[in-house]
C-alpha positions as a Python dict, from the first residue, in 0.01 Angstrom:
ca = {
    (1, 'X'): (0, 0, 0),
    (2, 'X'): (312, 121, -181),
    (3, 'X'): (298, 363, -482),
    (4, 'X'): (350, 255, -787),
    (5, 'X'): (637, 426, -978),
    (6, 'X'): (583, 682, -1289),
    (7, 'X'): (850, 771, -1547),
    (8, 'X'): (840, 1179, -1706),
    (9, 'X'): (1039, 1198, -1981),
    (10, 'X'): (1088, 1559, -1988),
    (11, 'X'): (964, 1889, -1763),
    (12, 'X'): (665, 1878, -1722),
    (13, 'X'): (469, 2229, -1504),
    (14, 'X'): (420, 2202, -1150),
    (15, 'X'): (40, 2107, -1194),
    (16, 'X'): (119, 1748, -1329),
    (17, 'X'): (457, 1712, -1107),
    (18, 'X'): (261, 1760, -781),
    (19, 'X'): (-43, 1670, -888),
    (20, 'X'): (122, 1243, -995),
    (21, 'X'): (324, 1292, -659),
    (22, 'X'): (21, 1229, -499),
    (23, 'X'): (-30, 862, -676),
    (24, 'X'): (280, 841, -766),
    (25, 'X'): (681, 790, -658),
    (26, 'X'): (784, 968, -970),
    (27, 'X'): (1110, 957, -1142),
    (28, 'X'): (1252, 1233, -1395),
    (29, 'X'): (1405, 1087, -1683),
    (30, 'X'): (1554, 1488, -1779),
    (31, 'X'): (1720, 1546, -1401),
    (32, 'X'): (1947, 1207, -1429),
    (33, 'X'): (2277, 1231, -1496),
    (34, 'X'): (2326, 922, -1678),
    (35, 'X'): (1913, 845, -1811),
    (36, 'X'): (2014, 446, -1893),
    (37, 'X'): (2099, 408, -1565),
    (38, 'X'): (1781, 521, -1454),
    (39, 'X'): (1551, 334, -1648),
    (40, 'X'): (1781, -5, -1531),
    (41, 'X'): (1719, 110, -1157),
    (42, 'X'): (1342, 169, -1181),
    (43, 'X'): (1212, -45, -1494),
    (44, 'X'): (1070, -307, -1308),
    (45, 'X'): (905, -47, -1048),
    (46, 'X'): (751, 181, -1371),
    (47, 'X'): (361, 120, -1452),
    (48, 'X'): (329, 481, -1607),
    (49, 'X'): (489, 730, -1824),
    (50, 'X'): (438, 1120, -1811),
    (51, 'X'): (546, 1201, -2191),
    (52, 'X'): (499, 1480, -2508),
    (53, 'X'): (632, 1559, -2783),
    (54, 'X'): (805, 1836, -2619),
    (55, 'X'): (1046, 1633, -2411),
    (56, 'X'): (1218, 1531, -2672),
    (57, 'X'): (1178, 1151, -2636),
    (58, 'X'): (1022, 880, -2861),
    (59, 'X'): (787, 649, -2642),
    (60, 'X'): (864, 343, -2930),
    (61, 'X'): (850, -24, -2896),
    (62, 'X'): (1175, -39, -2801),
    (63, 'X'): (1171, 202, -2532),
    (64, 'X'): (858, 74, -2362),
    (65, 'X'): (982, -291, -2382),
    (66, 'X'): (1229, -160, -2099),
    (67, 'X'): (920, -144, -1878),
    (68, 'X'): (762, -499, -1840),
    (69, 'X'): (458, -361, -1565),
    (70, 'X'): (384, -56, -1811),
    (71, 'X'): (19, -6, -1789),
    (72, 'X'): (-86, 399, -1917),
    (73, 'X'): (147, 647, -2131),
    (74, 'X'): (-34, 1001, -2052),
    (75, 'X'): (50, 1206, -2308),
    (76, 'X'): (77, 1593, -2255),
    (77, 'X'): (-138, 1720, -2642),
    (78, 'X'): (-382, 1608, -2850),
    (79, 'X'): (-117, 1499, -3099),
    (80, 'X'): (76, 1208, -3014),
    (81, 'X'): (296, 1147, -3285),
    (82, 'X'): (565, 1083, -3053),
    (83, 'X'): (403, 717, -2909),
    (84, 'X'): (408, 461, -3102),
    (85, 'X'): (59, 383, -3025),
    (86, 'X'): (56, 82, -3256),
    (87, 'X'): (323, -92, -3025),
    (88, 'X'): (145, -9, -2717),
    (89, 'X'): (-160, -106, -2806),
    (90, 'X'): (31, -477, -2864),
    (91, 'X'): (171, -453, -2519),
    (92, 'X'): (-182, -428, -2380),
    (93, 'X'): (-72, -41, -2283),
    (94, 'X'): (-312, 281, -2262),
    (95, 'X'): (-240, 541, -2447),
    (96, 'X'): (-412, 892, -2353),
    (97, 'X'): (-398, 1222, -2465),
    (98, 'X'): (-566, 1586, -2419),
    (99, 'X'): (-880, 1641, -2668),
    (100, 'X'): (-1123, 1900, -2610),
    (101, 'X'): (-988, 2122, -2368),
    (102, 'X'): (-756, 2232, -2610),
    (103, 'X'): (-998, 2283, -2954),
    (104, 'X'): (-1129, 2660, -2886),
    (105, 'X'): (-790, 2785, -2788),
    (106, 'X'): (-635, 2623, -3084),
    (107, 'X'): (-888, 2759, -3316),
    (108, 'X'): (-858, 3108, -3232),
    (109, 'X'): (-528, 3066, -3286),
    (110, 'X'): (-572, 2958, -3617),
    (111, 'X'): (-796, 3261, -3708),
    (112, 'X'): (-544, 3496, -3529),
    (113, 'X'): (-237, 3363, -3739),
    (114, 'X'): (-463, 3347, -4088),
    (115, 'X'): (-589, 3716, -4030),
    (116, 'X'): (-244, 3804, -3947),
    (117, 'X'): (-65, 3637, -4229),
    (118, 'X'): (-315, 3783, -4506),
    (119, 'X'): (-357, 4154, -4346),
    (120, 'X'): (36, 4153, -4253),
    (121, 'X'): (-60, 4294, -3903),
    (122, 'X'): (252, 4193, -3764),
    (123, 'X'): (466, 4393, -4034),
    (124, 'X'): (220, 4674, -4019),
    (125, 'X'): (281, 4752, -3618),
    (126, 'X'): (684, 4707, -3699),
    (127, 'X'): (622, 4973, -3930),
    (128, 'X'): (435, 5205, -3683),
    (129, 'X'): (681, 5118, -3388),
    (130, 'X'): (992, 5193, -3675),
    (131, 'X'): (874, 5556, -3677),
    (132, 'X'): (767, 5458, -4031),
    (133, 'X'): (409, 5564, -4055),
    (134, 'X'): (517, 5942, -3954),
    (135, 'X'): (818, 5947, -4160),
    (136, 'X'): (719, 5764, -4478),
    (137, 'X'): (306, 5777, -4432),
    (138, 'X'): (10, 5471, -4416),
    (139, 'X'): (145, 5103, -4462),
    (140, 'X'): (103, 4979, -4778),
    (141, 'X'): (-225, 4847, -4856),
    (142, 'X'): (-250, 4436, -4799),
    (143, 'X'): (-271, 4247, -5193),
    (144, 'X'): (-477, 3955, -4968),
    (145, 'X'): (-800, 3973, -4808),
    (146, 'X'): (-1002, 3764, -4632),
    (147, 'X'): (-1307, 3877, -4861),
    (148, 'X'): (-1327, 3689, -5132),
    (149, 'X'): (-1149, 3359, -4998),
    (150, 'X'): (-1207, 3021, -5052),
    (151, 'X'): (-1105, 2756, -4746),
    (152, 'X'): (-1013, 2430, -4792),
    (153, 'X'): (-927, 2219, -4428),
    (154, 'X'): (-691, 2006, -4388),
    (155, 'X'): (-819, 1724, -4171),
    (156, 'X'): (-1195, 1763, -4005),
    (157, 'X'): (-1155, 1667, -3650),
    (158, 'X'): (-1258, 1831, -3340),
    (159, 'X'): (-1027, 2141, -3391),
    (160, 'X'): (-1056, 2159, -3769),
    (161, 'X'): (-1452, 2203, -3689),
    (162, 'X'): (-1433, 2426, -3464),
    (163, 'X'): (-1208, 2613, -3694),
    (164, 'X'): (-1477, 2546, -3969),
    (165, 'X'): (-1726, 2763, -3739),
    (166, 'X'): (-1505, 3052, -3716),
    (167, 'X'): (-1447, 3058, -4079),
    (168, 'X'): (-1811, 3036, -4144),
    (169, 'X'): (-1869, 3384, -3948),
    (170, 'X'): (-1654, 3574, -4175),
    (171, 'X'): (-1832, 3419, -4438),
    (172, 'X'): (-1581, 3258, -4619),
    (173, 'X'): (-1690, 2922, -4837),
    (174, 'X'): (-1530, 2606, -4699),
    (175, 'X'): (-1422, 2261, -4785),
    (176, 'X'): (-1232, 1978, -4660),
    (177, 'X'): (-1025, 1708, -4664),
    (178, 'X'): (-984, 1407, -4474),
    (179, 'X'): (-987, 1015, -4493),
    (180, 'X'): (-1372, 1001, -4488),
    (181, 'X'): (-1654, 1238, -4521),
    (182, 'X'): (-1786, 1366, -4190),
    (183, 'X'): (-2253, 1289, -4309),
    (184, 'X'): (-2301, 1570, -4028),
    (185, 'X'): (-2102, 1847, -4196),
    (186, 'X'): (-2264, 2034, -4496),
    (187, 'X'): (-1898, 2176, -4611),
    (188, 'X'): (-1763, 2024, -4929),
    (189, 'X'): (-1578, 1687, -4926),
    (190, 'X'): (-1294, 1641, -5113),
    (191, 'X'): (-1127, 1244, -5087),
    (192, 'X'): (-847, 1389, -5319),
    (193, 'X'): (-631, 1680, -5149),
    (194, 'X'): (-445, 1830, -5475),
    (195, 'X'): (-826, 1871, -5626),
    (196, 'X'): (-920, 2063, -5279),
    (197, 'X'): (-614, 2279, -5329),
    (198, 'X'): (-683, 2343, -5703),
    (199, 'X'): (-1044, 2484, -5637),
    (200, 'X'): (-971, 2692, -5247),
    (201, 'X'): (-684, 2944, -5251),
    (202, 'X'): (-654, 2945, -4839),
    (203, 'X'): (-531, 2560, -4668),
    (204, 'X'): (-544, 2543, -4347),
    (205, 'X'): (-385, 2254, -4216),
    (206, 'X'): (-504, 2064, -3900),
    (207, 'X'): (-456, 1692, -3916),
    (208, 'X'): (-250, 1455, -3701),
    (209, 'X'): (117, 1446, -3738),
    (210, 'X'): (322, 1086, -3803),
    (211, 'X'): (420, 894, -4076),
    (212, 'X'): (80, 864, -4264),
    (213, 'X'): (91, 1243, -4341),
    (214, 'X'): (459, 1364, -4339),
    (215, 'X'): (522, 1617, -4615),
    (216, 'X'): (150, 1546, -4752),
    (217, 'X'): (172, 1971, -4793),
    (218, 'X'): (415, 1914, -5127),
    (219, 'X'): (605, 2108, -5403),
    (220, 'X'): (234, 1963, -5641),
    (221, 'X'): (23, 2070, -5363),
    (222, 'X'): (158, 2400, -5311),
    (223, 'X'): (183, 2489, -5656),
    (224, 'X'): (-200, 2384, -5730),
    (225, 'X'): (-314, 2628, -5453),
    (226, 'X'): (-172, 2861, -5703),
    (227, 'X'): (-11, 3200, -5670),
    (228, 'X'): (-311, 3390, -5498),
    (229, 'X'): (-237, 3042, -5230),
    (230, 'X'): (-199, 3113, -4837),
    (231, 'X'): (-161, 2832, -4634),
    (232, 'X'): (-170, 2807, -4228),
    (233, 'X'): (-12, 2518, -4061),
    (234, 'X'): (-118, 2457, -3680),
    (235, 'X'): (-116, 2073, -3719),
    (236, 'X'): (277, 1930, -3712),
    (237, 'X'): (564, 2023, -3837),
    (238, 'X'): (619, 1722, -4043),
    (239, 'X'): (289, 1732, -4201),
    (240, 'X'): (455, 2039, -4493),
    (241, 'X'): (759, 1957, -4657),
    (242, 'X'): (967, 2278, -4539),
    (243, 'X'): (1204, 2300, -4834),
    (244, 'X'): (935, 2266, -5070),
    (245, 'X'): (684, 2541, -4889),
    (246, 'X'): (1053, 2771, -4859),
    (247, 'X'): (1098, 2729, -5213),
    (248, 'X'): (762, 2818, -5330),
    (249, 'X'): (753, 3141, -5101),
    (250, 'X'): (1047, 3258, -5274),
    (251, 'X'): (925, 3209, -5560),
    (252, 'X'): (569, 3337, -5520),
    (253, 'X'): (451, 2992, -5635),
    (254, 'X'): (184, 3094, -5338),
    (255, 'X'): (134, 3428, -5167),
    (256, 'X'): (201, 3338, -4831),
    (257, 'X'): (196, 3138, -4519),
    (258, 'X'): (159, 3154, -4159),
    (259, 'X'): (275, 2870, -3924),
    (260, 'X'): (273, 2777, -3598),
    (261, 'X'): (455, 2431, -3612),
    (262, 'X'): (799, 2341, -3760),
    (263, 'X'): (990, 2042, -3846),
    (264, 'X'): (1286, 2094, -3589),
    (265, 'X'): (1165, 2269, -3313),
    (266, 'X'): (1253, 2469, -3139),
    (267, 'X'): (1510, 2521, -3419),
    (268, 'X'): (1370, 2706, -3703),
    (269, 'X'): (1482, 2655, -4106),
    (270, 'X'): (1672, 2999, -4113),
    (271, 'X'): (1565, 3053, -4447),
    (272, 'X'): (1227, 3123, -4358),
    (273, 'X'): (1341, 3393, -4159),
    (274, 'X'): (1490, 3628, -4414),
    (275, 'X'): (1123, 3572, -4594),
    (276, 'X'): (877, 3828, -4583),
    (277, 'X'): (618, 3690, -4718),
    (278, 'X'): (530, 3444, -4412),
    (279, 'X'): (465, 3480, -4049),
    (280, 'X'): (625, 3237, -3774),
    (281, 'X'): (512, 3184, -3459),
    (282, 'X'): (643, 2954, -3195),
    (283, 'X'): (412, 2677, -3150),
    (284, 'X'): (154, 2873, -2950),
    (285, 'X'): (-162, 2719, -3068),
    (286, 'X'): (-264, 2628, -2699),
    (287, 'X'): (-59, 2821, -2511),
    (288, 'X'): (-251, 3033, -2298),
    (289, 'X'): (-215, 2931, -1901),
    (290, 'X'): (-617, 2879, -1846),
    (291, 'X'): (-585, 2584, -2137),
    (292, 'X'): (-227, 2451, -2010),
    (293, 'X'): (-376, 2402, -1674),
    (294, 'X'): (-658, 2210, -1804),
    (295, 'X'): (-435, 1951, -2063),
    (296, 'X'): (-202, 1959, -1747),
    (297, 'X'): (-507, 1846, -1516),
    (298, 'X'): (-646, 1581, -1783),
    (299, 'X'): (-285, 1499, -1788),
    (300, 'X'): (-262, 1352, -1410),
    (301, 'X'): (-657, 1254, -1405),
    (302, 'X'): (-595, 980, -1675),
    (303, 'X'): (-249, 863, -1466),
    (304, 'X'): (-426, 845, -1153),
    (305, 'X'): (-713, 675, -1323),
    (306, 'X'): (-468, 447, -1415),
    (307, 'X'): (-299, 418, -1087),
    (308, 'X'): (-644, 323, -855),
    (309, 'X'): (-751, 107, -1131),
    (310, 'X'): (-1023, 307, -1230),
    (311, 'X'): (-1121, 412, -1670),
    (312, 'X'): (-878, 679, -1778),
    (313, 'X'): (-1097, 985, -1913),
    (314, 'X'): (-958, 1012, -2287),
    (315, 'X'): (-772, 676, -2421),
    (316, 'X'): (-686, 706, -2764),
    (317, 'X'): (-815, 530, -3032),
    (318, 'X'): (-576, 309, -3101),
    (319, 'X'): (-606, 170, -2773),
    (320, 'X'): (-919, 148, -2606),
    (321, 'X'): (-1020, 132, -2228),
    (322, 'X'): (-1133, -267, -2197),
    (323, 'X'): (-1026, -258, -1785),
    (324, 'X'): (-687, -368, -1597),
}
């Protein structure tokens, strides 16, 4: 029996190239010299697409309707902000992602980027490696601490509770916010996220990127967390409005942030790099090659599910498994 055909939109690591190769003829949307060419030659072959938000490439209505056996979009992430699952879902297409494999890394990055971003441990080794702390003596000591904190989440999903439980060891009271209230979680519950930011002093932000939450982190939100505020973004980009959170850095209408995610990346606002008062890192909330591996391997298990006709491991809501 002859393969069936498999579009990636962008490079993906060897693990999901070789590993589709072996259910799949695949086809690299990135390597063609002239892409709409492509897509005319093999749409009518293509039942899956390899896809995440870090090809580049919006898996819309319009660019799935070029596809007419499309079956699966595997998507490379827990967030898939990039597929417009809403369309698919009307197409009779699965949609899957990578939950879970993912949620400790992520969360220890969190806690990494809000101790770093509150005891300034990035400027503090500069300092040492400047020949600062022999020249001009100790680093100054840090305003923030993580002692006498409040948290408020942003979005309380798999990651933001197993961010929850790290936050809860250093003994730091926490709250939420999120569409509804989780019954098994004892934390606070706040349906209204500018009252959640007027009683924490610490956001961290971990809910799904898209439409329904760009720029919910505003000029009102940010300036009712207050000027003790310290906010950590590991969600999306999209989910803080970047001129607004630039604005209130420089003008200490908060403390401090740390992020992880940006609006145009891998292109980041050069204004927050002449800040000091906020630490960047670049999008590194999973990215450790033992997690990779395994959102790379759930990656090709849910195409090849797809392409022997068998349930894909981790459909996404909006479009659940009901067979071929």
């Amino acid at each position: 029996m002859a393969k069936p055909h498999v579009l990636l939109t962008g490079p993906m690591m060897p693990l999901i190239e070789d590993g589709l190769a072996k259910h799949y003829v695949v086809h690299k949307l990135h390597e063609a010299h002239d892409r709409s060419q492509l897509i005319t030659k093999i749409a009518p072959d293509v039942t899956a697409i390899a896809t995440g938000g870090h090809t580049g490439v919006k898996c819309d209505e319009g660019f799935m309707a070029q596809f007419p056996r499309l079956k699966c979009v595997g998507n490379f992430g827990v967030g898939y902000d990039s597929i417009d699952s809403k369309a698919a879902a009307k197409r009779g297409v699965i949609v899957t992602n990578t939950p879970d494999v993912l949620t400790e890394e992520v969360a220890d990055t969190t806690l990494g980027l809000l101790i770093m971003t509150v005891r300034e441990f990035g400027k503090a080794e500069q300092y040492l490696r400047a020949g600062l702390w022999a020249k001009d003596g100790d680093y100054r000591l840090t305003p923030a601490s993580l002692r006498d904190r409040r948290v408020g989440i942003v979005g309380m999903g798999r990651i933001g509770q197993a961010i929850a439980k790290r936050i809860e060891a250093f003994g730091m009271p926490i709250s939420y916010f999120s569409r509804t209230p989780k019954k098994e979680l004892s934390y606070k519950y706040y349906g209204n996220l500018l009252d959640m930011a007027r009683d924490v002093d610490t956001l961290v932000v971990i809910t799904p990127g898209g439409a329904e939450t760009k720029n919910m982190i505003n000029a009102e939100v940010l300036k009712a967390l207050g000027s003790r505020g310290i906010l950590i973004n590991v969600a999306r980009g999209t989910v803080v409005d970047e001129p607004a959170l630039i604005a209130a850095l420089k003008n200490k209408t908060i403390q401090a942030a740390g992020l992880d995610v940006f609006w145009n990346e891998p292109n980041v606002d050069p204004e927050f790099l002449k800040l000091d008062n906020v630490v960047l890192l670049p999008h590194v909330g999973s990215a450790s090659e033992c997690t990779r591996q395994m959102m790379g391997q759930l990656v090709v298990d849910n195409l090849a599910a797809c392409a022997e006709g068998k349930t894909p491991p981790t459909p996404v809501p909006e479009t659940p498994f009901k067979g071929w």
